[in-house]
DOVO-193043 format. One record per residue (C-alpha): residue in one letter; x, y, z. Coordinates in steps of 0.1 Angstrom, whole numbers, padded with zeros to 4 digits, always signed. Example, Ala and Ser with C-alpha at 12.3 -4.5 7.8 and 13.67 -1.06 7.14 Angstrom:
# residues 2
A+0123-0045+0078;S+0137-0011+0071;
# end
This chain:
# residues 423
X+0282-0101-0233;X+0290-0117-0199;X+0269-0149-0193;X+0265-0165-0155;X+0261-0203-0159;X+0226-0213-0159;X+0205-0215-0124;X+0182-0239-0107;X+0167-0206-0089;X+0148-0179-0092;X+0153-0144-0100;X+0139-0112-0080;X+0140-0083-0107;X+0133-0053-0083;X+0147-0040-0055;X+0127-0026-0033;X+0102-0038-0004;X+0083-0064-0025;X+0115-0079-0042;X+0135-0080-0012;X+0106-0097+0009;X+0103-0121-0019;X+0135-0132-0025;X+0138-0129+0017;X+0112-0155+0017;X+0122-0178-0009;X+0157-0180+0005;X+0142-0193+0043;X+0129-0217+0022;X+0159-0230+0008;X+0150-0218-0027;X+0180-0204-0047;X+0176-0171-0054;X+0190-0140-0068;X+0181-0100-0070;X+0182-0078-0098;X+0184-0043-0097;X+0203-0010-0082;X+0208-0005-0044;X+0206+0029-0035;X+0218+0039-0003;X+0195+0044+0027;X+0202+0075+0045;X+0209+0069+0086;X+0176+0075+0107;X+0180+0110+0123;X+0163+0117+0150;X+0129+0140+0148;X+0133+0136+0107;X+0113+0106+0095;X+0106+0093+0057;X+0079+0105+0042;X+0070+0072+0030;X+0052+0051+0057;X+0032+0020+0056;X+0003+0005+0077;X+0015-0028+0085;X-0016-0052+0093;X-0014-0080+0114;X-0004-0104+0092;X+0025-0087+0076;X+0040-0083+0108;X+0035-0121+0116;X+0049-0128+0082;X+0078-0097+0087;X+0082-0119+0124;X+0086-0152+0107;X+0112-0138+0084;X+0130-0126+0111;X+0132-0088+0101;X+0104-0075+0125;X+0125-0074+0161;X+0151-0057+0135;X+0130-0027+0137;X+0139+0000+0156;X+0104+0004+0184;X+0112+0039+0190;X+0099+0045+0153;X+0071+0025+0152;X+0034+0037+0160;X+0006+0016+0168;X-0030+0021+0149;X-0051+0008+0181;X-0081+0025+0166;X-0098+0040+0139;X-0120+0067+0133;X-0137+0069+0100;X-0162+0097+0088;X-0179+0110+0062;X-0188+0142+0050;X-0217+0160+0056;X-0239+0172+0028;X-0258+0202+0025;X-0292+0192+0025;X-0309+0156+0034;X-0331+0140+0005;X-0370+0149+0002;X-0390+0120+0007;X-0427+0129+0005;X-0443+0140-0028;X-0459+0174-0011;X-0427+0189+0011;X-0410+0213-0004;X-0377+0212-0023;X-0342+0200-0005;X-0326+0234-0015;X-0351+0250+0007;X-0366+0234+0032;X-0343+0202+0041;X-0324+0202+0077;X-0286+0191+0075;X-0276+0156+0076;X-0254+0142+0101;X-0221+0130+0089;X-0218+0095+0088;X-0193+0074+0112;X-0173+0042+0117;X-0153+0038+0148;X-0131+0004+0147;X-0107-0007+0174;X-0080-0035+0179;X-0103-0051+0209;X-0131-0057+0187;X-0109-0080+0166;X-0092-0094+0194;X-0056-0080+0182;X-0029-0065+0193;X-0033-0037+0169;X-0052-0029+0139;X-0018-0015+0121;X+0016-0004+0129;X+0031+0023+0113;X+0065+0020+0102;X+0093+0039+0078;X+0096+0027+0041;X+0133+0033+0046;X+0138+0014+0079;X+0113-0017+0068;X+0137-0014+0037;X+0167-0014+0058;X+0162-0045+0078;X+0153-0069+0047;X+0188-0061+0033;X+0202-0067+0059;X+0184-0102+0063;X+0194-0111+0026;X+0230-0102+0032;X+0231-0125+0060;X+0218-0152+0041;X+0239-0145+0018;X+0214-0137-0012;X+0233-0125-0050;X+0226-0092-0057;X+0236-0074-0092;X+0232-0043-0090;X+0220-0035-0128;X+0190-0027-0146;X+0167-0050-0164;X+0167-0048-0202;X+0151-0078-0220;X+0141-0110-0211;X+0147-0140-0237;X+0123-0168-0235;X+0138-0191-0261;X+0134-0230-0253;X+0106-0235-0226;X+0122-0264-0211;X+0159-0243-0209;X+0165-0209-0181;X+0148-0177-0195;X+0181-0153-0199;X+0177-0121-0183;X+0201-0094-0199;X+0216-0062-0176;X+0221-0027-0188;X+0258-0037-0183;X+0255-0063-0210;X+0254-0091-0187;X+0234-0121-0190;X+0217-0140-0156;X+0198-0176-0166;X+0169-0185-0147;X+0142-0206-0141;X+0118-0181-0128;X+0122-0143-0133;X+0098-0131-0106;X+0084-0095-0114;X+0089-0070-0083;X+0098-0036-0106;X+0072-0018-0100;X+0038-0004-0112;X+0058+0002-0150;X+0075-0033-0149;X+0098-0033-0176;X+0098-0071-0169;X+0057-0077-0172;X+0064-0057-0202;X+0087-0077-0218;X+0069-0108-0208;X+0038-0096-0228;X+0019-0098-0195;X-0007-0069-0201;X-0017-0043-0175;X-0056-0028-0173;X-0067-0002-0151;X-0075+0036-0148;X-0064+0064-0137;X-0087+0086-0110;X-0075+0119-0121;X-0066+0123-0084;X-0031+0128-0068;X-0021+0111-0033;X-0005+0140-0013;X+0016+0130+0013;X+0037+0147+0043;X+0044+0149+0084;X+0023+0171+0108;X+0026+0185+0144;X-0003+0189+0157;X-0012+0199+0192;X-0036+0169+0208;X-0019+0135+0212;X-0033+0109+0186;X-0034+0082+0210;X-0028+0053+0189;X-0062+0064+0170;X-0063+0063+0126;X-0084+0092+0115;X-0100+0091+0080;X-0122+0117+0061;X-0143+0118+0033;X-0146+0150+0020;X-0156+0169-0009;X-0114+0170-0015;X-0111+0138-0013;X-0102+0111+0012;X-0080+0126+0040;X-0059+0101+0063;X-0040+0111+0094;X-0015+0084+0108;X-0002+0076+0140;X+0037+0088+0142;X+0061+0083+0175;X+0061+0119+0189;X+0090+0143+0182;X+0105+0169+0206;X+0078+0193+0194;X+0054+0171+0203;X+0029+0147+0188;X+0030+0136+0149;X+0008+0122+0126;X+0013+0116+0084;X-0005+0130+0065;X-0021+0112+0031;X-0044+0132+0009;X-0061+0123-0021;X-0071+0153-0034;X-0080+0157-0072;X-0056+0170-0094;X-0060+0205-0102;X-0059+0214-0067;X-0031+0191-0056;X-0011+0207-0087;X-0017+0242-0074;X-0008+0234-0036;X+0023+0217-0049;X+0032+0248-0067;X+0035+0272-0037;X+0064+0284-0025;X+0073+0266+0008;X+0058+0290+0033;X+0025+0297+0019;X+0023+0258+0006;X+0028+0249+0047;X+0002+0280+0058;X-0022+0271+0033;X-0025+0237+0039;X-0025+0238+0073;X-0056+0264+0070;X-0072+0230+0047;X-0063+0203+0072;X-0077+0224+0101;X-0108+0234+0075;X-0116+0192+0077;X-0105+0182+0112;X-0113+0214+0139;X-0104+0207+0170;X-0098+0167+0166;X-0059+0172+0166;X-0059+0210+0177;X-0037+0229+0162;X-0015+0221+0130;X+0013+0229+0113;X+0037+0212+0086;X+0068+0198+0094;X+0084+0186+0064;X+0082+0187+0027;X+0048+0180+0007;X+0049+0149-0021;X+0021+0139-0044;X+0022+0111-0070;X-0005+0103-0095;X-0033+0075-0080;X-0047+0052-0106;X-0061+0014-0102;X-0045-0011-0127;X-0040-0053-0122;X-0018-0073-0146;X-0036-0101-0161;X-0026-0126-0157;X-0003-0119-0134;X+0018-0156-0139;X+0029-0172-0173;X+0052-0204-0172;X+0085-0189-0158;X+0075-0155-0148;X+0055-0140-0117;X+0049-0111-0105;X+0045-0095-0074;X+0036-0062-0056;X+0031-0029-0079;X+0040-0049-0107;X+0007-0072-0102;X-0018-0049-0088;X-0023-0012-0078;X-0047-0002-0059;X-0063+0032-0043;X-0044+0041-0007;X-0074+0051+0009;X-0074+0018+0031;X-0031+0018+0030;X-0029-0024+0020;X-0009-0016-0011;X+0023-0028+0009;X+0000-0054+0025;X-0008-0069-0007;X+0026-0069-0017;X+0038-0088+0013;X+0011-0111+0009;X+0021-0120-0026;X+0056-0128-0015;X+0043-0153+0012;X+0023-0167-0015;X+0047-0172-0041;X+0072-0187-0015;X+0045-0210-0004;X+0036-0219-0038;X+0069-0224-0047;X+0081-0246-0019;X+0046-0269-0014;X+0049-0277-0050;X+0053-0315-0059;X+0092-0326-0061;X+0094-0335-0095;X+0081-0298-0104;X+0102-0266-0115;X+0101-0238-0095;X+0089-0222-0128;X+0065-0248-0137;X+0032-0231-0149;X+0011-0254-0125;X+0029-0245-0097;X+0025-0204-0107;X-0010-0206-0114;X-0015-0221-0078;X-0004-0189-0064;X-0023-0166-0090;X-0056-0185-0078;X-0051-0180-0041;X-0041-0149-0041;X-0072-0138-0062;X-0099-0135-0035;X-0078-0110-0016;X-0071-0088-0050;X-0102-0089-0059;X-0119-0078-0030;X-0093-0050-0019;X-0098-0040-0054;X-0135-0033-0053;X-0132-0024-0017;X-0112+0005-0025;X-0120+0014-0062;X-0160+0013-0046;X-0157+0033-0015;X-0135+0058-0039;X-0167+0063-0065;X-0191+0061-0038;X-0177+0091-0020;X-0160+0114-0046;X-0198+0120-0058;X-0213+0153-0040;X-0251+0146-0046;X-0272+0151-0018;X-0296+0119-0018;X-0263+0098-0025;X-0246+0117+0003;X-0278+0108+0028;X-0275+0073+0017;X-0237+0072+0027;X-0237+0092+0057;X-0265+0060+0071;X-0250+0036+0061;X-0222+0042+0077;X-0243+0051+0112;X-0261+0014+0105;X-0223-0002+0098;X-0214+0015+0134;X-0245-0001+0156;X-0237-0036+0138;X-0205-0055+0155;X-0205-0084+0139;X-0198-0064+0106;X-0174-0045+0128;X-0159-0079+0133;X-0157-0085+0095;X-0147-0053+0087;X-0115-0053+0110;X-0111-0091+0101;X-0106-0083+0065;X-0083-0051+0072;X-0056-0076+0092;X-0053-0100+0059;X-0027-0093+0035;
# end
């Protein structure tokens, strides 16, 4: 085996958004740092054809994307503003029986109104509630920014991790056969981490028997900058702001529909998988975006909730998909990936000068603040997903006013939007 000499810095294992914004950060900071893992190539943005993969920046990834210097890298033309959001329930069929004498729901209840939730940028005092930008392109830029800075990269896999003396570097051993030495092996490999793994860091959650289908729409009315969001009896349906293409106005779709029926839509042949889910989509929305039609390929991947804990241990950290997973219905899973990269860097470079950079004191620091936010995404998420997948009709009441009550009251407008702009 080829050994490299043993490091001072740390070591990204993961390639993708969460690693490179890591190691990105740590590396403004003067921390040595390395990355672990392939580097695919990233096809050239083409015109009208956009990845399918797009993320809701909130406003505090994009000041922390601005302060690493990879935001103005963007290309505009391919960003979209969220200035607003429009969030609404589903209607159920009948409205609860409250008095002891009235006949049943099934037959004599009147229709309940759907319930509401209108947020916008002004009532938080932003700029925006979200921008929407390309995996690829956001992925583009922070390679760019570690090249410059002239960041190692090894483009290998991970295979086992030897802990051997606590006070010597962990060795990190390649596919190739190589061994890397570092201080702090920081976990960025996604929701499987074969790094957590080998760490004996465990992993708890659940899967919601639910699969996240995603893809790009035309649809006839401009979106004007407005998010639109329902929950329906197929689960929660997201339209995004997209820039507009020569045939007009674009929005991405993302569509957690349970799995059986995801499976079968998947299974169509192209045409009939593009006419039958534009026949859904118009089903849920009417008239709000006129008329629809598919403009790329559909993709669905599993959805399930799990959080590593603990998500530090003297020497290793992890970050991103590797720490935490969590439902897309609100679209912070990058969020709270870029937020624990800012935190570890923080962490890392506050910490007292006599301290490793892999010192357990130091990684525990960043497990604690970042906590709050996890937590309460978490339950945020997981809760609004059990509270709305349910289809009974007193449940369904409740909802629907709630959500009227939610829209009369600002100052948990206020709240509401403050929360959303975190990481």
């Amino acid at each position: 085996m080829n050994a490299i000499p043993s490091s001072s810095g740390a070591l990204v294992v993961g390639t993708g958004t969460a690693g490179l914004a890591t190691a990105l950060a740590l590396a403004r900071q003067g921390i040595p740092v390395s990355l672990l893992g392939p580097r695919a190539p990233i096809p050239a943005a083409a015109g009208d054809t956009y990845d399918p993969r797009v993320y809701a920046v909130s406003p505090a990834s994009q000041a922390f994307l601005a302060k690493l210097g990879v935001w103005d890298l963007l290309p505009p033309e391919r960003i979209a503003r969220i200035e607003s959001m429009d969030v609404m329930g589903a209607a159920p069929s009948t409205a609860p029986v409250l008095t002891d004498d009235a006949p049943s729901s099934s037959a004599a209840s009147t229709s309940s109104t759907p319930g509401r939730i209108q947020l916008s940028a002004w009532q938080g005092n932003l700029p925006a509630l979200a921008w929407v930008v390309e995996g690829r392109e956001l992925e583009r830029v922070l390679r760019q920014a570690v090249g410059v800075l002239g960041v190692a990269w090894t483009q290998e896999r991970f295979v086992a991790l030897g802990m051997g003396d606590p006070s010597a570097p962990l060795e990190v051993t390649t596919d190739a056969g190589r061994i890397l030495r570092t201080e702090l092996a920081i976990g960025a490999d996604g929701a499987e981490s074969p790094l957590r793994k080998a760490a004996g860091l465990s992993s708890h959650g659940s899967d919601y028997e639910a699969t996240g289908l995603v893809v790009h729409l035309d649809v006839e009315q401009p979106h004007q900058g407005v998010a639109l969001q329902w929950f329906t009896p197929d689960g929660v349906l997201a339209l995004l702001p997209m820039p507009d293409t020569a045939d007009g106005a674009q929005v991405s779709m993302v569509w957690s529909m349970e799995t059986t029926q995801a499976n079968a839509l998947l299974a169509l042949p192209a045409a009939e998988q593009a006419s039958a889910l534009a026949a859904r989509l118009q089903t849920v929305a009417g008239d709000r975006v006129g008329r629809i039609r598919v403009r790329g390929t559909l993709h669905g991947f599993p959805l399930r909730v799990r959080s590593a804990n603990p998500m530090v241990m003297a020497r290793v950290a992890l970050v991103g998909d590797a720490a935490h997973l969590i439902h897309p219905l609100a679209g912070q899973g990058l969020n709270l990936g870029l937020g624990d990269a800012a935190g570890l860097a923080a962490a890392i470079t506050e910490r007292e000068h006599f301290r490793r950079i892999g010192d357990l004191r130091v990684l525990r620091r960043y497990a604690r603040a970042r906590a709050p936010a996890l937590l309460a995404m978490r339950a945020a998420t997981d809760g609004l997903y059990r509270l709305f997948t349910p289809q009974d009709p007193l449940l369904g009441w409740v909802r629907n006013t709630g959500m009227a009550l939610v829209d009369r009251l600002p100052p948990i407008k206020r709240a509401l939007i403050a929360g959303a702009s975190k990481f």
